[in-house]
N, C-alpha and C positions, 0 to 999 in steps of 0.2 A: 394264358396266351395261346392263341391259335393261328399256327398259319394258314395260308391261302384259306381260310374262311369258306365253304360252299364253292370255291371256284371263283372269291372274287379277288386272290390274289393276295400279298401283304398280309402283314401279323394284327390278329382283331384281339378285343377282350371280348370273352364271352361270358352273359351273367346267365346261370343255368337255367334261371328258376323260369324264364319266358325265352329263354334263347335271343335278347336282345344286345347287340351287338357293335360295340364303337371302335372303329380301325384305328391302329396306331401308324404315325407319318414314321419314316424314313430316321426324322430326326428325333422320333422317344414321344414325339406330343399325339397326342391322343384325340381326335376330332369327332365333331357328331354325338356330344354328350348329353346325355337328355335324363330326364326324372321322370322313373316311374314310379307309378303309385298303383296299389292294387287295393281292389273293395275288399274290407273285414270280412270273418265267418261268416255266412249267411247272406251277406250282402246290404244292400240300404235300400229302404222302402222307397219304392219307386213314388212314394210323393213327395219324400224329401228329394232325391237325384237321382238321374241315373247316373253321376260321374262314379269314378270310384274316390275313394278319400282315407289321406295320412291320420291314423292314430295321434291326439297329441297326447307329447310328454308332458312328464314331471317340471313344474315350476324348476326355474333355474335362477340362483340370486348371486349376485355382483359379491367382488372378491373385496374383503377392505383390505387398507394396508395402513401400519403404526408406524413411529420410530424407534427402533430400535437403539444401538449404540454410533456413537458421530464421533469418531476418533482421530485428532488432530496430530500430525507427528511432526516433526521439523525439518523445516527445510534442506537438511543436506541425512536423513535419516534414508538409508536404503530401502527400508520397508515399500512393498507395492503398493498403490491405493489399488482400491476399487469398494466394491459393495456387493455385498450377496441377500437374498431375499430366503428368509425360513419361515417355514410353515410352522405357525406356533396355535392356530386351533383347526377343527376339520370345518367340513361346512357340516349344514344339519338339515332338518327339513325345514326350519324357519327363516335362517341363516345360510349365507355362503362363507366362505373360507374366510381365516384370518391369517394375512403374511407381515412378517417383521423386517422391516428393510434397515438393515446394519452400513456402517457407513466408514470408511478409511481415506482422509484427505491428508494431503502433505501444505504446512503454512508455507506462506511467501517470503522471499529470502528478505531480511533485514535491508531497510534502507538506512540511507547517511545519516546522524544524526545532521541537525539544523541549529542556527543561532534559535533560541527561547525568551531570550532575556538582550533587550536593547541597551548598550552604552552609551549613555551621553558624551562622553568621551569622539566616540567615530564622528558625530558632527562639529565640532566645534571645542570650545572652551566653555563648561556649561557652569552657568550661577544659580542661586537658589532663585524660584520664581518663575525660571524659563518655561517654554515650553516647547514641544516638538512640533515642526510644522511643516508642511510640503513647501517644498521650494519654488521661486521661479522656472518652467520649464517644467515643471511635477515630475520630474525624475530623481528626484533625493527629496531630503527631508534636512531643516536647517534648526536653530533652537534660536526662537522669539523669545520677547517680553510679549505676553499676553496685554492687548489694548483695552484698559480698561479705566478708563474716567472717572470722575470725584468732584464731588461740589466740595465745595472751600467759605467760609462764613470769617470774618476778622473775629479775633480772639474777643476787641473791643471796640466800638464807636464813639471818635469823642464830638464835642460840641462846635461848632465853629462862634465864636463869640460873637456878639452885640458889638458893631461898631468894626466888624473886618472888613480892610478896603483890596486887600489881592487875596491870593491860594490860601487855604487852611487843608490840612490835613485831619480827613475825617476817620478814615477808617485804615489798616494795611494787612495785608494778604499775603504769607510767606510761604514760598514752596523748594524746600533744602533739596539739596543737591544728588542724585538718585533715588529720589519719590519716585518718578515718573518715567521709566528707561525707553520710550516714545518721541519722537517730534508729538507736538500737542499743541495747540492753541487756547485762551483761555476765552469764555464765551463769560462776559461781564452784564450783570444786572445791579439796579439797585435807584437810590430816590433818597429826598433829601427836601423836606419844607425851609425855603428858603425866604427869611423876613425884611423887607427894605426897611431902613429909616423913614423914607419915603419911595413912593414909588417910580423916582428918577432912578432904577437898576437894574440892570442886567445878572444872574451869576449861573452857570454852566457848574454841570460835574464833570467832574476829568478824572481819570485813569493813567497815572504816569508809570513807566518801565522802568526799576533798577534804581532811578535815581530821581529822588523825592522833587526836588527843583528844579531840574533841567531835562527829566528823563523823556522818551518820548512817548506822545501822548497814544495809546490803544483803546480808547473809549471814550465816549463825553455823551449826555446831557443836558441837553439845548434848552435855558429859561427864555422869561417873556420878557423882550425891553417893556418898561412900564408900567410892570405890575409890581408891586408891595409884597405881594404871596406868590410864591414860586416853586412848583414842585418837577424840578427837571425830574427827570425819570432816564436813568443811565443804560447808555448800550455800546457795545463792542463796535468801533469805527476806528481805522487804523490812521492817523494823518500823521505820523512818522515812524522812520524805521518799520519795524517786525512786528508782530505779535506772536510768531511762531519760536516755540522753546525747544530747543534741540535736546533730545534723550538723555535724561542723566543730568542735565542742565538745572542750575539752583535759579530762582526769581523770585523777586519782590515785586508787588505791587500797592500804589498807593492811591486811594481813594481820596480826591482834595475837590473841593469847591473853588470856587476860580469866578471872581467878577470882572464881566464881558465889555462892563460901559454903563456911563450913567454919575451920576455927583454923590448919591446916597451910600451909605455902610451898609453893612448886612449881617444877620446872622443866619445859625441854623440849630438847630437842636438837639442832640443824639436820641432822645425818645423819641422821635420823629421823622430817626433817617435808618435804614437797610441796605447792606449791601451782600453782595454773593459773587463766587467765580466759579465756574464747570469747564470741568477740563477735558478739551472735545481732540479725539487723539487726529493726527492729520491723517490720513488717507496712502 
């Protein structure tokens, strides 16, 4: 450091080798910095430049870095963290350096344990079968009977005789009491070649509820007044009472032939008649 410089006052650096010279301010910073550069021994052939020109250095090559050690301590363990970086090869002249980065973290403090395992118990009173299911509102969860439906076939068909003038019962359909833990309705199919005496007859399939002779009727099968050969073809039509079976609820159903009008008798066959019931859950 030099003060007043030649007379121009304030503290300079002076670099000896050209007597070039950068003033230091008041507050330490140093202003008017500049790079010199000076021509080699000899100089550089004036058809390359006249500038003068920096020697270049030695290749210089990038630092790797490995993992070292990553040591985990517990959350209430006083040790410090941090990490420190060693020098574990040198550089070379191929190579730059090789540093090992070591590693000390403190784990997160234990949270609460949590429910894992759901009681059927907290929602209800639970039965084999249930199931878990979001509630109305979707803020809880309640426990269902799973809605799940079933065709149904009579165990047997019998015949309606040659010469029947009212109902016969052809076929029945029984469903005991917690089969089904749903409202449910039953969706009825089925058919039945139906033979006049003569062709003054009517005969309808019918579907009676609960009770064979009087029950009400949840399906029919509409024949031809005037035909000899009759094959109603049965389907689900409510014209008394319900057909809707309440959860848990036992039913019978009876599949009967039923003639509508007309002076002739009738029969029907069981090799020639089909019936079915599916069980469609309500909504």
């Amino acid at each position: 450091m030099v003060d007043n410089y030649n007379g121009y006052g304030g503290t300079w650096v002076v670099l000896g080798m050209s007597e070039i010279a950068f003033r230091v301010e008041d507050d330490g910073t140093i202003s008017n910095l500049f790079l010199a550069a000076a021509a080699p021994q000899g100089g550089l052939p004036r058809g390359v430049s006249n500038y003068p020109a920096l020697l270049r250095g030695p290749r210089g090559y990038a630092p790797s870095f490995v993992k070292g050690s990553n040591i985990e301590i517990a959350h209430d363990d006083p040790t410090e963290t941090g990490f420190d970086i060693n020098l574990i090869a040198e550089e070379t002249e191929v190579s730059g350096p090789v540093w090992e980065l070591n590693l000390i973290q403190r784990a997160g403090a234990p949270g609460a344990d949590g429910e894992a395992i759901l009681d059927p118990t907290d929602y209800g009173t639970p039965a084999f079968g249930q199931n878990l299911t979001v509630a109305a509102g979707a803020t809880t969860f309640e426990l269902t009977y799973p809605k799940v439906g079933g065709l149904h076939l009579p165990t047997s068909i019998s015949s309606a005789p040659d010469g029947s003038t009212a109902e016969v019962t052809m076929a029945v359909v029984d469903i005991a009491a917690g089969v089904y833990n749903f409202d449910w309705t039953p969706a009825l199919r089925g058919n039945a070649v139906c033979i006049g005496s003569t062709s003054d007859v009517q005969v309808d399939l019918i579907v009676r509820r609960d009770d064979e002779t009087g029950g009400n009727i949840i399906g029919r099968g509409a024949g031809i007044s005037g035909q000899k050969y009759q094959q109603p073809n049965l389907v689900s039509k409510v014209e008394s009472g319900t057909n809707v079976v309440n959860a848990g609820e036992a039913v019978t159903l009876y599949f009967r032939t039923k003639k509508m009008g007309g002076s002739a008798t009738y029969g029907a066959a069981n090799t020639t008649a089909a019936f079915e019931m599916l069980v469609v859950p309500v909504p």
